[in-house]
N, CA, C and O atoms as CSV, one atom per row, in Angstrom:
chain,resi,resn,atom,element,x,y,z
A,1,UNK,N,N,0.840,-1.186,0.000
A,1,UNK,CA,C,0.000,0.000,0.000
A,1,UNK,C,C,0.880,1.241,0.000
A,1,UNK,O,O,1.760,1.379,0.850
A,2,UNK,N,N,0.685,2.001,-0.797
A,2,UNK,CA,C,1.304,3.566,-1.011
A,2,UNK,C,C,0.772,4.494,-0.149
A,2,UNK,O,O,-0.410,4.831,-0.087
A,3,UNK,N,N,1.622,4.864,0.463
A,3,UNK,CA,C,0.953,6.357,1.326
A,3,UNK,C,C,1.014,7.175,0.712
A,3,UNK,O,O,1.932,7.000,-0.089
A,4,UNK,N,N,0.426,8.289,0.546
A,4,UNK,CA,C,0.475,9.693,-0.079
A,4,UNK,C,C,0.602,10.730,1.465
A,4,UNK,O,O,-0.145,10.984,2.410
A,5,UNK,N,N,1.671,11.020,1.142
A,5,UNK,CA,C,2.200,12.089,2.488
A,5,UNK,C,C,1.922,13.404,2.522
A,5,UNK,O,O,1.859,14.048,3.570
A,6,UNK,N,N,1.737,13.881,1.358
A,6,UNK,CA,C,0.978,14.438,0.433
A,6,UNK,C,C,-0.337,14.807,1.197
A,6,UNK,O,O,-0.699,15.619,2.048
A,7,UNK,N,N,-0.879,13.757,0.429
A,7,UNK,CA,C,-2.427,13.912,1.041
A,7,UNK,C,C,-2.636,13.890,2.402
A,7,UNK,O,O,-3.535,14.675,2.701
A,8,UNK,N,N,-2.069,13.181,3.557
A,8,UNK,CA,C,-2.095,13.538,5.065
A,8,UNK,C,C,-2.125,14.410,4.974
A,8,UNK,O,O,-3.202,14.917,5.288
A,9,UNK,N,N,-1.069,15.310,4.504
A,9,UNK,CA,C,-1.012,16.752,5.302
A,9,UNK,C,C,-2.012,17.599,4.710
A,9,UNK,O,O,-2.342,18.512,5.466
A,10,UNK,N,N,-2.574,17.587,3.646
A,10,UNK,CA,C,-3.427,18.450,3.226
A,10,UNK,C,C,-4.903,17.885,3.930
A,10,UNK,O,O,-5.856,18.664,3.910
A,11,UNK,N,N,-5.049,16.742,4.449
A,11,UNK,CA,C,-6.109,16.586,5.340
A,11,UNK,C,C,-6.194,17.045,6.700
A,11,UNK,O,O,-7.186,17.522,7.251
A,12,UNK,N,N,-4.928,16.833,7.236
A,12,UNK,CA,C,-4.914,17.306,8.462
A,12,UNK,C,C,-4.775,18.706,8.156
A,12,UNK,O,O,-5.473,19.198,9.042
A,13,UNK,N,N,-4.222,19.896,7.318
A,13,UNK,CA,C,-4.695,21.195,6.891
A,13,UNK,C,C,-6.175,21.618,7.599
A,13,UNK,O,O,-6.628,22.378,8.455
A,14,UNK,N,N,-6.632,20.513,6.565
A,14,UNK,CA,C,-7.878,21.280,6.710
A,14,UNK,C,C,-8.734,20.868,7.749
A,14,UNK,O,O,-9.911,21.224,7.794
A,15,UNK,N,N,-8.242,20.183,8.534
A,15,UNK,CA,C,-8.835,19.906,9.933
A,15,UNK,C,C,-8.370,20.995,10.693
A,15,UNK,O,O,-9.292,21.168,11.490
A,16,UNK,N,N,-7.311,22.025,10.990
A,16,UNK,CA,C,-6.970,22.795,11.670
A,16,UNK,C,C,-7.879,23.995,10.914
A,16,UNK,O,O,-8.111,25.009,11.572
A,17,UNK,N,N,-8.248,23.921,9.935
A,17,UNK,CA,C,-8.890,24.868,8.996
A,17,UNK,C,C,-9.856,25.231,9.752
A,17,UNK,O,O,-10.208,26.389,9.976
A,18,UNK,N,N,-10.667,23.498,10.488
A,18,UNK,CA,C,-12.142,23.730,10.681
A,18,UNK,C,C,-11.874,23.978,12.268
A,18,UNK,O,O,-12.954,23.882,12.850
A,19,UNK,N,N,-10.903,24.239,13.094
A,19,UNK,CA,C,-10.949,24.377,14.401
A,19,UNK,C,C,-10.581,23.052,14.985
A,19,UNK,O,O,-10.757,22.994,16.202
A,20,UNK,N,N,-10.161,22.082,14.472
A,20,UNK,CA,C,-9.308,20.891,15.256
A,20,UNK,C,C,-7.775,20.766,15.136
A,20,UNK,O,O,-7.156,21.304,14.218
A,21,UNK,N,N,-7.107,19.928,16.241
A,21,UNK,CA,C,-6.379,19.617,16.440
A,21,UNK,C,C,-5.455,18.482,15.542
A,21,UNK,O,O,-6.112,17.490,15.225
A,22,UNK,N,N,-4.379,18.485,15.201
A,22,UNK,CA,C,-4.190,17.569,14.301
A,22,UNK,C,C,-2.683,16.905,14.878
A,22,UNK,O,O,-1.752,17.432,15.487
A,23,UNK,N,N,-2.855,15.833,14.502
A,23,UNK,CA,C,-1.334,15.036,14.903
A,23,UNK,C,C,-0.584,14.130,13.579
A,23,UNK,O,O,-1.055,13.380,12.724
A,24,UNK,N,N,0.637,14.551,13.846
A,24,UNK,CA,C,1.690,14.059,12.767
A,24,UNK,C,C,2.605,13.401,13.912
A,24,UNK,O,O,3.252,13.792,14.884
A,25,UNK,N,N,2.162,11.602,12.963
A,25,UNK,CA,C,3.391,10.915,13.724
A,25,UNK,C,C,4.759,10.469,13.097
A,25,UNK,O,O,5.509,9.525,13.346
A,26,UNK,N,N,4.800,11.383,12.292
A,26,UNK,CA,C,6.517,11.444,10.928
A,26,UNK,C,C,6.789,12.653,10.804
A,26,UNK,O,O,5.882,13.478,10.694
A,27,UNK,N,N,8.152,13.022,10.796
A,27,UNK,CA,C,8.673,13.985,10.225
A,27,UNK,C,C,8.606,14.750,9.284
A,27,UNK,O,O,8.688,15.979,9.267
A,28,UNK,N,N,8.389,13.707,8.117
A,28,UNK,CA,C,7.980,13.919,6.635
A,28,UNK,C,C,6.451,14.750,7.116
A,28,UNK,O,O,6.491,15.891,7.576
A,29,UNK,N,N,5.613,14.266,6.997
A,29,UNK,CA,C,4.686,15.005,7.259
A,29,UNK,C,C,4.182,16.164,7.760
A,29,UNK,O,O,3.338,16.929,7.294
A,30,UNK,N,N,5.296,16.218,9.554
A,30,UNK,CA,C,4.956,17.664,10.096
A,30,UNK,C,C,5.729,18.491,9.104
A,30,UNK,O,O,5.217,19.601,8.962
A,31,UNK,N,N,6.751,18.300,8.410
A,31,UNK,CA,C,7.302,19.261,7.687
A,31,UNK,C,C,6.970,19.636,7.157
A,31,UNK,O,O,7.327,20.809,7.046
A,32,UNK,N,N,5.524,18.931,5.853
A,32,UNK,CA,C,4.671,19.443,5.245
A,32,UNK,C,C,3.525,20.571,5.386
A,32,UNK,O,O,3.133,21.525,4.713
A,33,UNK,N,N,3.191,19.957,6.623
A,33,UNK,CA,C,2.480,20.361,7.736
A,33,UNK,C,C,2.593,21.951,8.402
A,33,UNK,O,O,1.752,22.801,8.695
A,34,UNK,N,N,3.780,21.896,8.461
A,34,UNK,CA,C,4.515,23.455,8.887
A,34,UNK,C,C,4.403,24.358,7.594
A,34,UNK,O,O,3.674,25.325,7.373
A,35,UNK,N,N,5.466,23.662,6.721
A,35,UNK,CA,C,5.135,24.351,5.859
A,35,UNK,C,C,3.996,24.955,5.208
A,35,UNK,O,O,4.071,26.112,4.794
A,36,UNK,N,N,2.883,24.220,5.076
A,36,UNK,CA,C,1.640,24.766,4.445
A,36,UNK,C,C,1.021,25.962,5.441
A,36,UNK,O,O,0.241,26.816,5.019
A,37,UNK,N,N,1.539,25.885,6.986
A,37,UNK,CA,C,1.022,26.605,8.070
A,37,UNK,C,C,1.334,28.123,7.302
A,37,UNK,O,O,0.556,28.949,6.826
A,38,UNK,N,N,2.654,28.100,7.395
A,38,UNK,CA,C,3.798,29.098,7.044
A,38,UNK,C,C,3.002,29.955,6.058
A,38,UNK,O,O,2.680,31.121,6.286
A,39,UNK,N,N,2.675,29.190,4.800
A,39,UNK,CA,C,2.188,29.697,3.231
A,39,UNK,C,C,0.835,30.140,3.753
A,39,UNK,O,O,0.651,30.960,2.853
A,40,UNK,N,N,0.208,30.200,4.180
A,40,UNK,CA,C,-0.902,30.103,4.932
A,40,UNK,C,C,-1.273,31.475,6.087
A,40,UNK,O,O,-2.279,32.153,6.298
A,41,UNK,N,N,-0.248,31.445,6.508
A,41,UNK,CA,C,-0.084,32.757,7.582
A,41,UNK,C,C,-0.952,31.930,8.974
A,41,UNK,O,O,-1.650,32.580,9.753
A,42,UNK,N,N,-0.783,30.639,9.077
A,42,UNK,CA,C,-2.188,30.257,10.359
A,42,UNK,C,C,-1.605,30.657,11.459
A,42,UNK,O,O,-0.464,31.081,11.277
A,43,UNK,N,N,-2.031,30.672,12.660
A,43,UNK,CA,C,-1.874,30.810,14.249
A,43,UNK,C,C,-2.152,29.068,14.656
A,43,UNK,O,O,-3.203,28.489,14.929
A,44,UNK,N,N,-1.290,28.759,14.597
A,44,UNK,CA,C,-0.902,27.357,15.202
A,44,UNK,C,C,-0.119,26.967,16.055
A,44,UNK,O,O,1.018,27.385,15.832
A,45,UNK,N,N,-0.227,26.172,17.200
A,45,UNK,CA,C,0.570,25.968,18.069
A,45,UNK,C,C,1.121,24.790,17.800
A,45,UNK,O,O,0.251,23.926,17.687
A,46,UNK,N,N,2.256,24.372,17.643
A,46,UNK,CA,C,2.939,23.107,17.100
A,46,UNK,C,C,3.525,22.735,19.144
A,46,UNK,O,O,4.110,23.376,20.016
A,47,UNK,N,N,2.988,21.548,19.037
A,47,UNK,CA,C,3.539,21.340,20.471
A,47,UNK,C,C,3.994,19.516,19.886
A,47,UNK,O,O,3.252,18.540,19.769
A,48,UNK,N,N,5.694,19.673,19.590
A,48,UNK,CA,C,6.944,18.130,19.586
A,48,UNK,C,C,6.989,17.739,20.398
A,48,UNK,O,O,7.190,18.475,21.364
A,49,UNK,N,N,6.829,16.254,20.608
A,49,UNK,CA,C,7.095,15.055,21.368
A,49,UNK,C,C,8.208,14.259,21.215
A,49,UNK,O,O,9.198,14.694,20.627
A,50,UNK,N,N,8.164,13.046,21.712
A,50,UNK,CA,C,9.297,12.053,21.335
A,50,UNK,C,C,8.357,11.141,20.122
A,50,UNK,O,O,8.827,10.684,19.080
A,51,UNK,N,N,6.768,11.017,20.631
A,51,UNK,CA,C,5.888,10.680,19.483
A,51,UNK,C,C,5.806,10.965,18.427
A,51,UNK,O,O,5.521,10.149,17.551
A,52,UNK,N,N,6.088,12.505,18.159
A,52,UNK,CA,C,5.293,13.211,16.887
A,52,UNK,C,C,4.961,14.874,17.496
A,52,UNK,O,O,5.306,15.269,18.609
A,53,UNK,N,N,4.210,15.700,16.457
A,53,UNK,CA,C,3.671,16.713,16.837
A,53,UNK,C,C,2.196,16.599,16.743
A,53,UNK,O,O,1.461,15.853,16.095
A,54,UNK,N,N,1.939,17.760,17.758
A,54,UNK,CA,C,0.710,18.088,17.815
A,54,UNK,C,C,0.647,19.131,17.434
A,54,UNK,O,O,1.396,20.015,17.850
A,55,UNK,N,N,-0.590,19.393,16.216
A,55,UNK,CA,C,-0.504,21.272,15.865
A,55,UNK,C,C,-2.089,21.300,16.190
A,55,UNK,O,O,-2.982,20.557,15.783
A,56,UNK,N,N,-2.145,22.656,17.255
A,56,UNK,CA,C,-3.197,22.958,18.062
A,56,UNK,C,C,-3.658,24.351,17.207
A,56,UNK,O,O,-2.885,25.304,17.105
A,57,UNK,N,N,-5.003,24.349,16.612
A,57,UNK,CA,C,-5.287,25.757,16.391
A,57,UNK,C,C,-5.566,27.234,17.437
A,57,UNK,O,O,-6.329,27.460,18.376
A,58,UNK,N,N,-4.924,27.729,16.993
A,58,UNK,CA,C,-5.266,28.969,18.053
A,58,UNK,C,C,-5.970,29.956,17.658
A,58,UNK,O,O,-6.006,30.489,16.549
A,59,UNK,N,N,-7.065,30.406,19.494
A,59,UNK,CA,C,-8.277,31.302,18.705
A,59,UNK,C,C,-7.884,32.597,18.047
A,59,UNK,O,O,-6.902,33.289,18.311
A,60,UNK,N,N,-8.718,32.785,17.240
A,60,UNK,CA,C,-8.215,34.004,16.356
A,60,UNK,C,C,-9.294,35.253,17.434
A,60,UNK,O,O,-10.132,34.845,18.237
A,61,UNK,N,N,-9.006,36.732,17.193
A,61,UNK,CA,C,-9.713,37.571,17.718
A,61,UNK,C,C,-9.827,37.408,18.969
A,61,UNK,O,O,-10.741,38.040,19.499
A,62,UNK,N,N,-8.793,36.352,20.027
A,62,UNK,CA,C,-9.581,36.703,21.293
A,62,UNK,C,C,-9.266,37.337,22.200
A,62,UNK,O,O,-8.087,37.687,22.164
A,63,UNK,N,N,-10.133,37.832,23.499
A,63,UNK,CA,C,-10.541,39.186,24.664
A,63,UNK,C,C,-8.863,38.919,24.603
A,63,UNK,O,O,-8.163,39.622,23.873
A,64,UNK,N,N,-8.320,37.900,25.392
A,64,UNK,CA,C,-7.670,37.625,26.177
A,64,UNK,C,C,-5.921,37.249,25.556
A,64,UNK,O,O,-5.457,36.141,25.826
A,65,UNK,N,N,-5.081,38.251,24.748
A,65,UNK,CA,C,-4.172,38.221,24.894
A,65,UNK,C,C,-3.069,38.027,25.663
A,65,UNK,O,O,-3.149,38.378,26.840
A,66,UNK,N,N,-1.801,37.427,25.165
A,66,UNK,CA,C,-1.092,37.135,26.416
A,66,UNK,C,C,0.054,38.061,25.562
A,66,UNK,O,O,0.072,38.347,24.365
A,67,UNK,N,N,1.033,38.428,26.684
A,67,UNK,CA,C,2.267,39.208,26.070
A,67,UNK,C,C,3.649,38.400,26.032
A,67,UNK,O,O,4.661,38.929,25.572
């Protein structure tokens, strides 16, 4: 079976698109992953493990800034 690494990341994209959380358990992937963030301009929180990453969307517009 062929993976398309490719296509992960443009799924998990657009899961952060819709307000979820997404996890990459390869390198290959979060790299993709970042990158598309990057091209993108998103507010994402990438939080690395020894597992993998987690990229957490962050709220846009809210009260409660931090400095």
């Amino acid at each position: 079976m062929i993976i398309n690494r490719k296509a992960i990341a443009r799924a998990k994209i657009e899961k952060l698109i819709n307000g979820y959380s997404a996890f990459a358990e390869t390198q290959e992937v979060a790299s993709l992953i970042e990158k598309e963030i990057a091209e993108r301009n998103m507010a994402v929180h990438i939080d690395r493990t020894s597992m993998g990453c987690w990229f957490i969307p962050e709220e846009q517009n809210s009260e409660h800034h931090q400095s």
